[in-house]
C-alpha positions in Angstrom: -29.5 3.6 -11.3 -28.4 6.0 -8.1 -29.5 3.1 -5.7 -26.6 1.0 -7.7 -23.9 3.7 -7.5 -24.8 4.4 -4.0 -24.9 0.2 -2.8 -21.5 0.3 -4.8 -20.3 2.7 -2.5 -18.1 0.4 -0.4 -16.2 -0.7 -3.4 -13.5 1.9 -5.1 -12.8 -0.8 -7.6 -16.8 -0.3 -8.7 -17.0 2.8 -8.5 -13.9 3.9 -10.3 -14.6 2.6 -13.7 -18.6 4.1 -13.3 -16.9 7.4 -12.4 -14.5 7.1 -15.4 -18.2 5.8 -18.2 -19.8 8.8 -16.6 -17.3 11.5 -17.1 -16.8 9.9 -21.0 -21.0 10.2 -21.1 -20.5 13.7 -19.8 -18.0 14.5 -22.5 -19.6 12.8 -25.4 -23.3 15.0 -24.4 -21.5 18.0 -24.6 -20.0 17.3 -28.0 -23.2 16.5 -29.0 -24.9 19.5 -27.3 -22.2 21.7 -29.5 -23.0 20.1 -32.7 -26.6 20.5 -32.2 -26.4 24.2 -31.9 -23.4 24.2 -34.8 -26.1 25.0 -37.9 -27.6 28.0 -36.1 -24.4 29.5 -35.6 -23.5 28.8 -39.0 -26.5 30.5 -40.5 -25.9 34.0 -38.0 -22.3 34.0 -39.2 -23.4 33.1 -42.8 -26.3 35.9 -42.4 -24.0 38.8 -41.7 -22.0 37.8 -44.7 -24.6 37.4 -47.3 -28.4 37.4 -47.2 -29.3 38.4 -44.0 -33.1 37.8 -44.6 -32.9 34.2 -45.7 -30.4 33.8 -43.1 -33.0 35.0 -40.6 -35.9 32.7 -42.5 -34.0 29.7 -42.2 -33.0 30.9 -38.8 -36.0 30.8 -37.6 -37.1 27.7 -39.1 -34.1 25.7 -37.6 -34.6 27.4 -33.9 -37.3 25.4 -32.5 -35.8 22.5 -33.3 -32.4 22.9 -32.4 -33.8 24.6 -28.6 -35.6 21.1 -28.0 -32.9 18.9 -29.1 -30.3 21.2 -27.3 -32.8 21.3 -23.6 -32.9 17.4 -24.2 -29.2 17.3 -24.3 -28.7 19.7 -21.4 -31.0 17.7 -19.4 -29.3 15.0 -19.4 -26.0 16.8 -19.1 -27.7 17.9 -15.6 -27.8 14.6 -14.6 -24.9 13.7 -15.5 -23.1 15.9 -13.6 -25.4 15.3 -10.6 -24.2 11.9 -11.1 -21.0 12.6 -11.5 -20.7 14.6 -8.1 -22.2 11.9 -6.2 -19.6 9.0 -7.4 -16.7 11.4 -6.5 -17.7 11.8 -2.8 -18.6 8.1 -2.8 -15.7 6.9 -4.7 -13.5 9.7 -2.0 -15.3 7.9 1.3 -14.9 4.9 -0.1 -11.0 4.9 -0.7 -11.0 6.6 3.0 -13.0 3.8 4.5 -10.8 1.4 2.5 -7.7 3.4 3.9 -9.1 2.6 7.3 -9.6 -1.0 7.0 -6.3 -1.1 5.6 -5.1 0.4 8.6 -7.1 -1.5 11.2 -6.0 -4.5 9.3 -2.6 -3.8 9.1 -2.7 -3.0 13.5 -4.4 -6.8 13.7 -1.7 -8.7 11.9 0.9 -6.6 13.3 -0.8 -8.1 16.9 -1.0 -11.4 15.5 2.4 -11.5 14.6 4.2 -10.4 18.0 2.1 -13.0 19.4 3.4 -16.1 17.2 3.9 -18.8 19.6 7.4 -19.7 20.4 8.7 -23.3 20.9 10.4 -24.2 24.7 14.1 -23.0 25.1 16.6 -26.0 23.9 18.4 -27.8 26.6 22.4 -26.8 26.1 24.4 -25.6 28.5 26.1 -22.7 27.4 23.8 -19.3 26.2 24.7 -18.5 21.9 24.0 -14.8 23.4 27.4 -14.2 26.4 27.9 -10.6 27.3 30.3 -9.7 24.4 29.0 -8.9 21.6 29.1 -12.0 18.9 25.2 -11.4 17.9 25.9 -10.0 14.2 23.4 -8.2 11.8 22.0 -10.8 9.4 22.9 -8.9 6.3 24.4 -5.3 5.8 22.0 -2.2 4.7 21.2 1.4 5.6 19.3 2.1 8.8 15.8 3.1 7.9 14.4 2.9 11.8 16.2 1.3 14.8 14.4 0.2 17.9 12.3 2.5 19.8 11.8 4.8 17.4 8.0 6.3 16.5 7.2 5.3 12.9 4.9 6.9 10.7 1.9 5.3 11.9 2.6 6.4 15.4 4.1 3.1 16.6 7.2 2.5 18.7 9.7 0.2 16.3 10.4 -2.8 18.3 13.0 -3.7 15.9 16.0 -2.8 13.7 15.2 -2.2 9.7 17.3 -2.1 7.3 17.4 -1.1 3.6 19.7 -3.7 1.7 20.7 -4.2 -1.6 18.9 -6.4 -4.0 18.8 -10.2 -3.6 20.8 -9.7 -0.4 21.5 -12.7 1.9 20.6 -12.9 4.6 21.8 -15.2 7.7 21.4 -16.2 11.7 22.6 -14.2 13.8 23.3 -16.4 15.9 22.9 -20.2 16.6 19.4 -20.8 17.0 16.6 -23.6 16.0 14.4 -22.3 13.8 10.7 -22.0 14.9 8.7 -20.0 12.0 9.7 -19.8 8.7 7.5 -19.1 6.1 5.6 -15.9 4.6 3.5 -14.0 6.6 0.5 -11.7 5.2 2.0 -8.0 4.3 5.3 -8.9 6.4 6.9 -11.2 3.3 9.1 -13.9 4.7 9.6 -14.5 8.3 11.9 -16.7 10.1 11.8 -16.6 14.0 15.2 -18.3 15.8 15.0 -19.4 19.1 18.8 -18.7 20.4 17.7 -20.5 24.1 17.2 -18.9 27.5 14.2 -17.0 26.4 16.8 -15.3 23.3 14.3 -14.9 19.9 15.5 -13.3 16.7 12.5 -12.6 14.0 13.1 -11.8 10.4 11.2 -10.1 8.5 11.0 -8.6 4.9 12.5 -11.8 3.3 11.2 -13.0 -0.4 12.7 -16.3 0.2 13.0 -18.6 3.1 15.1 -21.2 3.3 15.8 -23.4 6.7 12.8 -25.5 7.7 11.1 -25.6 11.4 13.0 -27.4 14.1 16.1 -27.1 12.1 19.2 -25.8 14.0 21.3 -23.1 11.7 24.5 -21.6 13.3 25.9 -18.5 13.0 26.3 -16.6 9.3 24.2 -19.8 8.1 21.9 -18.1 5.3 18.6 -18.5 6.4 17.1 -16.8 2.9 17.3 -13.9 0.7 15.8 -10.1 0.0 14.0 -9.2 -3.2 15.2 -7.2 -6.2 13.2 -4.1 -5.2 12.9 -1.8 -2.4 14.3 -4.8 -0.1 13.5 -4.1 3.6 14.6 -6.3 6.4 13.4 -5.8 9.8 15.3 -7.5 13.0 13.6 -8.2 16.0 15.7 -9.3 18.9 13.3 -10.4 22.4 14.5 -11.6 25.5 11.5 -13.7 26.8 9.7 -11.4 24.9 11.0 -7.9 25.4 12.6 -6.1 22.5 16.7 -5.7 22.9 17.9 -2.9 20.7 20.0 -5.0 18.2 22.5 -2.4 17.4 23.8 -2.8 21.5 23.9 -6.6 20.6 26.1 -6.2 17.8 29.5 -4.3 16.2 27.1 -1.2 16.0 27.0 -0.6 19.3 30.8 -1.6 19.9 31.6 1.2 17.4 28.5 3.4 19.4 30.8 2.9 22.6 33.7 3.6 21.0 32.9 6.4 19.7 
């Protein structure tokens, strides 16, 4: 039965629910361990009421009894509790080693997904992206971390992410043809734009996408929308590959400037 609990080890949805039967085994032993030991203290507090000396008769013929059933029952509370120890540091390393392997997953896709290949630049001759600002945010939210910044995980943001209100639309910022658009593991919906002249835009965050690849969408097109809870959209804006800081692209930093 250890061997089992420990080869579960690796699993914290095993091990929880053997954790849980154990501490319920652990509980119902001890009720049992108090009931068994309930007559003697019955008699004693009967004894010193009444007759002491049949009290201390039937005392002594309950006794050996009661001690046997009651080392039984600690016995196995013993082991219980030995038991019980062990699947709390297993079920503790487990979760940790799953917390890693989350982790260690979550640094692979994020890998994966910066290296998404991206279709040739579209022959036409003027650049959606001139030196004035007319790249907009693709919908309107709260800044939750901009570009550059160190998240939580210890990772430089190479994009804008914003906090926006349920359902919230969300559209090109600028003309583009789309080259990914569909959901991506933990990242929800992601639409990549290629703008031309090495110009990318990826989305992130969406619950639904809507263009389809090698479509062309123009500016304030919706390309999809957020979901009802905790919506989080993250802009990445590369220039043949290298993250732009989105807010000097767009009105933010025009009002940045200005102010």
């Amino acid at each position: 039965m250890l061997l089992a609990f420990l080869a579960a080890a690796a699993d914290p949805a095993a091990l929880a629910p053997r954790l849980a039967a154990t501490d319920r085994a652990l509980a119902d032993a001890r009720t049992s361990l108090a009931a068994t030991r309930a007559p003697l203290t019955h008699i004693l507090a009967v004894g010193s009421e009444g007759d002491p000396f049949r009290a201390g008769a039937l005392y002594r013929a309950l006794a050996p009894g009661v001690a046997q059933r009651s080392a039984s029952i600690e016995r196995q509370i013993a082991t219980l509790t030995a038991q019980r120890a062990m699947l709390a540091d297993a079920l503790d390393a487990a979760n940790a080693a799953e917390a890693s392997r989350a982790g260690a997953r979550d640094a692979a896709v994020t890998v994966r997904l910066a290296r998404l290949p991206l279709p040739p630049a579209p022959l036409y001759p003027a650049s959606p992206l001139p030196l004035r600002p007319v790249y907009t945010l693709p919908a309107n939210g709260s800044v939750v971390s901009g570009t550059g910044e160190r998240l939580e995980t210890g990772v430089l943001a190479r994009g804008l992410t914003l906090a926006t209100i349920a359902r919230a639309q969300v559209v090109a910022p600028a003309l583009g043809r789309v080259a990914y658009a569909r959901r991506f593991r933990g990242y929800g919906g992601v639409v990549i734009l290629d703008h031309g002249h090495g110009w990318t835009t990826l989305l992130a965050g969406l619950d639904r996408v809507e263009p389809s690849v090698g479509t062309w969408v123009p500016a304030g097109a919706s390309v999809g929308t957020m979901a009802a809870v905790a919506p989080r959209l993250t802009i990445e804006l590369r220039h043949h590959g290298r993250p732009i800081d989105v807010a000097a692209m767009t009105e933010m930093g025009t009002a940045r400037t200005r102010s």
